[in-house]
VOTI-364886 format. One record per residue (C-alpha): residue in three letters; x, y, z. Coordinates in steps of 0.1 Angstrom, whole numbers, plus 5000, padded with zeros to 4 digits. Layout:
<atoms>
alaXYZ
...
</atoms>
This chain:
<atoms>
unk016740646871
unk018440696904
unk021540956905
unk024441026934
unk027141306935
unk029141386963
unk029741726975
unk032841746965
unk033941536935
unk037041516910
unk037041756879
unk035941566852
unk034841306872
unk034240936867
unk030640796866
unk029940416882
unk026840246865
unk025440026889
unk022939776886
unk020939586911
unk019839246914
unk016639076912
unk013939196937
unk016539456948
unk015939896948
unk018840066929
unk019440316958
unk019240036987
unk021839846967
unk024640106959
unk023940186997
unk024839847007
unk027439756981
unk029640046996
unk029340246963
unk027840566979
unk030440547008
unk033340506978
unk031940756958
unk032041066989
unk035440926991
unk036940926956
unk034641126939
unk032941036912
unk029541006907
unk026640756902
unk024240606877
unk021940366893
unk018940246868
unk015940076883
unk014239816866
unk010339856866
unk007839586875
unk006039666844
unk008739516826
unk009739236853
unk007639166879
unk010439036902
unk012339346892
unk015139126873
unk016839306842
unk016139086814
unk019439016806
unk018238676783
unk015738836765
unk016938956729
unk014839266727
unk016639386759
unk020039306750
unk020239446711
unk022139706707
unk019840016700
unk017039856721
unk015039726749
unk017139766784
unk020239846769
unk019140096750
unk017540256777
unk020540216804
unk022640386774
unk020340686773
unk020540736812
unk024740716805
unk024340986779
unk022341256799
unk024141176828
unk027241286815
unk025641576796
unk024541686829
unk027241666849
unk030241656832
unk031741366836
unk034441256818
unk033341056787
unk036440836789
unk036240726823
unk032240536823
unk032440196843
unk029539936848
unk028739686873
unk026139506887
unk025139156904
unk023138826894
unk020938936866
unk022239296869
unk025839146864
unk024538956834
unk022739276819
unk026239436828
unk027839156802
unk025139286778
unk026039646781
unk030139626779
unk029039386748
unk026339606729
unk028039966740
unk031639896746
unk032740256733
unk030740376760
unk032740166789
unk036840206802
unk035739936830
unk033239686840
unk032439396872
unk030539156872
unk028838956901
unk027838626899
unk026938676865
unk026938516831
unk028538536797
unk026838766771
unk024238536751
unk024438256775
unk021238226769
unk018638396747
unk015338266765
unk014138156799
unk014637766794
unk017937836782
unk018538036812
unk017437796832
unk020237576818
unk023137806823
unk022337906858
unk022337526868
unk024637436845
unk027337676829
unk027637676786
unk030937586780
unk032337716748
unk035537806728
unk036938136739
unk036438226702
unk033238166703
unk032238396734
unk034338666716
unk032238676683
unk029138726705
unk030539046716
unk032039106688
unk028839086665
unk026839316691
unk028239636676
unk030539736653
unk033339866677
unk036539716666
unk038539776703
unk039939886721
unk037839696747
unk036939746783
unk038539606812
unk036739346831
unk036639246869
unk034438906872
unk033338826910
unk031838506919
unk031238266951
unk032537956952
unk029837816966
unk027237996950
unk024037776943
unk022238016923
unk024438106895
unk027237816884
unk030137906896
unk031837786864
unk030338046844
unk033138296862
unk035538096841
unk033838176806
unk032838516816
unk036938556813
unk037238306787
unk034838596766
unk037338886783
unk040538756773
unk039838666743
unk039139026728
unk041839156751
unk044238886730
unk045538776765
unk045538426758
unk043838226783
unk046838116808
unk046638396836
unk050038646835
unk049838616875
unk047538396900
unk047338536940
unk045438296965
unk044638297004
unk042338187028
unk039238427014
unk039938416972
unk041938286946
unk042638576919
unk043838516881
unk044738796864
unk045438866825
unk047739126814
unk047439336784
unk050239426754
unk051439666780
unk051439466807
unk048739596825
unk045839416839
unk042939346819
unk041139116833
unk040739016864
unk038638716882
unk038038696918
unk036438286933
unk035538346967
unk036038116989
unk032437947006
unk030538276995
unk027238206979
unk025138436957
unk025738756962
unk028139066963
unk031039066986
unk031539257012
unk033939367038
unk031639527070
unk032939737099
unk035440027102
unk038540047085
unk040140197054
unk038539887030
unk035839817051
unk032539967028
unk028739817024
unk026239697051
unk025339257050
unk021839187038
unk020438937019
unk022838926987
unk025339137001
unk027338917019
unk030438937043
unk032938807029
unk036238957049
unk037039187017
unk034939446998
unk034539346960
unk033339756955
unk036739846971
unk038839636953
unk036839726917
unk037640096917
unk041739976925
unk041339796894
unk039740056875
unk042240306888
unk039640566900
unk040640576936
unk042640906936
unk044440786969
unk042840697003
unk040941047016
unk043141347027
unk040041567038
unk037141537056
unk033741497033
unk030641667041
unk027741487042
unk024741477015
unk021641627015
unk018341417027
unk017341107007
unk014941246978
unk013241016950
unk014941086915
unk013841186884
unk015641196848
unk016441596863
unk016941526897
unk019841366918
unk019341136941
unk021041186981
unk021140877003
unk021040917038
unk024140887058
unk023940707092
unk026140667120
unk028240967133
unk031840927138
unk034541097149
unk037341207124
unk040441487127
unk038341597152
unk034841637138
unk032141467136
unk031041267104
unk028241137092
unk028640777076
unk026940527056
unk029040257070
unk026540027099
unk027439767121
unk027339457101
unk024139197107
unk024838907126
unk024738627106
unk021638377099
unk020938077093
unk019038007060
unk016637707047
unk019137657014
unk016037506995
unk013737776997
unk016538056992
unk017537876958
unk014037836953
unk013338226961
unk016338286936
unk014738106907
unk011438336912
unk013038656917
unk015338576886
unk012038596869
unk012538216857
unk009638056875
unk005938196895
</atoms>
């Protein structure tokens, strides 16, 4: 259990859950998504489990294993406790808890918005898969390669015979690379077939926005507010988007599954979730010095980089983004299958 709160935060604030992916540290990927540099910005605070390698030794969340994705047990369970004293702790406000996470972190974030959606106002998901797509590692196999297609319906009773909550449900942001050889691309389009269907959307998309980078569908609720939202990016493959560099929605450093992508999923995810309070009208001090975390101690990332800002100078997470690199596609897909926990 990894914690983050900036200096100065909003009263009441918001908490962002966010899990990593396979063979990733939960620290190293908030860092690198851009969710430390949003949350000194907007203020609200972060949850970042870490998943043991007594439990997966590629460090994977076992998002297809039953035990792990019952409500009252396994993972989830565990992930819901962290919630809990989290917001005991540091007073967050109890009706603004979000979730996200990538690859098997964005399929353990299905699992959570399905078993504990009381708990959630938001969720994203990043190249990640329906709730029960698959309930064991052949069948996991077979929906990474191969997307489940089912009935909207049918995705929608899964959720809805996780827990007895009734709605209202969460909102949900779905993420995935077009040409991501890891994770089917196709299961983007029943992650929001699931979405939709407990929102009572309907599945034709109120409004569709495409350039060069994405295509976007969005479904609006009774109100006419956004729901759900799903984001195809153009040529990206497995990973989380990012935008790199300086600028106002530039956030996240490239590594391997954080990806440049010319816009910054993270960025775009708290819009949707309406937690960034405006773009920053002060200058933020910068966090203490990196510490491990316990269950009573938060964690401070380093910030890198001075900068120059009103005048003074500001320490930053934000780095120079890597150059990119060429890749032998075989052995990554192949390195992706092992650190999914799927094959040895």
């Amino acid at each position: 259990m990894f914690r983050y709160i900036p200096r100065i935060v909003q009263p009441k604030p918001p908490l962002v859950v966010a899990l990593h992916g396979c063979t990733q540290q939960a620290a190293a990927y908030a860092d690198g998504a851009g969710w430390v540099e949003l949350a000194d910005r907007y203020g609200f605070c972060l949850l970042m489990p870490e998943q043991r390698r007594a439990n997966n030794p590629n460090l994977c969340f076992n998002w297809f294993v039953p035990g792990d994705t019952t409500r009252g047990s396994g993972e989830v369970q565990s992930i819901r406790q962290m919630i809990a004293r989290t917001v005991a702790d540091w007073g967050i406000d109890q009706a603004r808890v979000f979730i996200t996470g990538l690859s098997a972190g964005g399929a353990m974030t299905s699992a959570m918005l399905a078993t504990y959606p009381e708990v959630f106002a938001g969720g994203a998901i990043i190249a990640g898969l329906p709730y029960q797509s698959a309930t064991n590692v052949p069948s996991a196999f077979q929906v990474m390669a191969d997307a489940r297609i089912m009935p909207a319906a049918g995705w929608a009773n899964l959720v809805r015979s996780a827990s007895p909550h009734e709605g209202p449900w969460p909102k949900v942001s779905i993420w995935q690379g077009a040409a991501d050889q890891t994770v089917d691309p196709q299961n983007s389009g029943e992650i929001a077939k699931q979405w939709t269907q407990l929102h009572g959307t309907g599945q034709k998309p109120d409004a569709v926005e495409k350039n060069g980078i994405y295509t976007r569908r969005v479904w609006n609720d009774a109100a006419g507010e956004p729901a759900v939202e799903e984001y195809v990016v153009a040529g990206l493959g497995h990973g989380t988007p990012l935008a790199t560099g300086n600028g106002q929605e530039h956030f996240g450093t490239a590594a391997p599954f954080l990806l440049e992508a010319g816009l910054s999923s993270s960025h775009r995810i708290v819009k949707f979730w309406d937690i960034a309070q405006g773009e920053p009208t002060r200058v933020y001090e910068p966090a203490a010095p990196a510490i491990r975390s316990t269950s009573d101690q938060p964690l401070r990332i380093p910030q890198v980089g001075a900068q120059k800002e009103n005048g003074r100078s500001v320490e930053r997470t934000r780095r120079a983004s890597a150059p990119p690199a060429r890749y032998d596609i075989a052995a990554i897909i192949n390195r992706a299958l092992k650190s999914a926990g799927l094959i040895k």
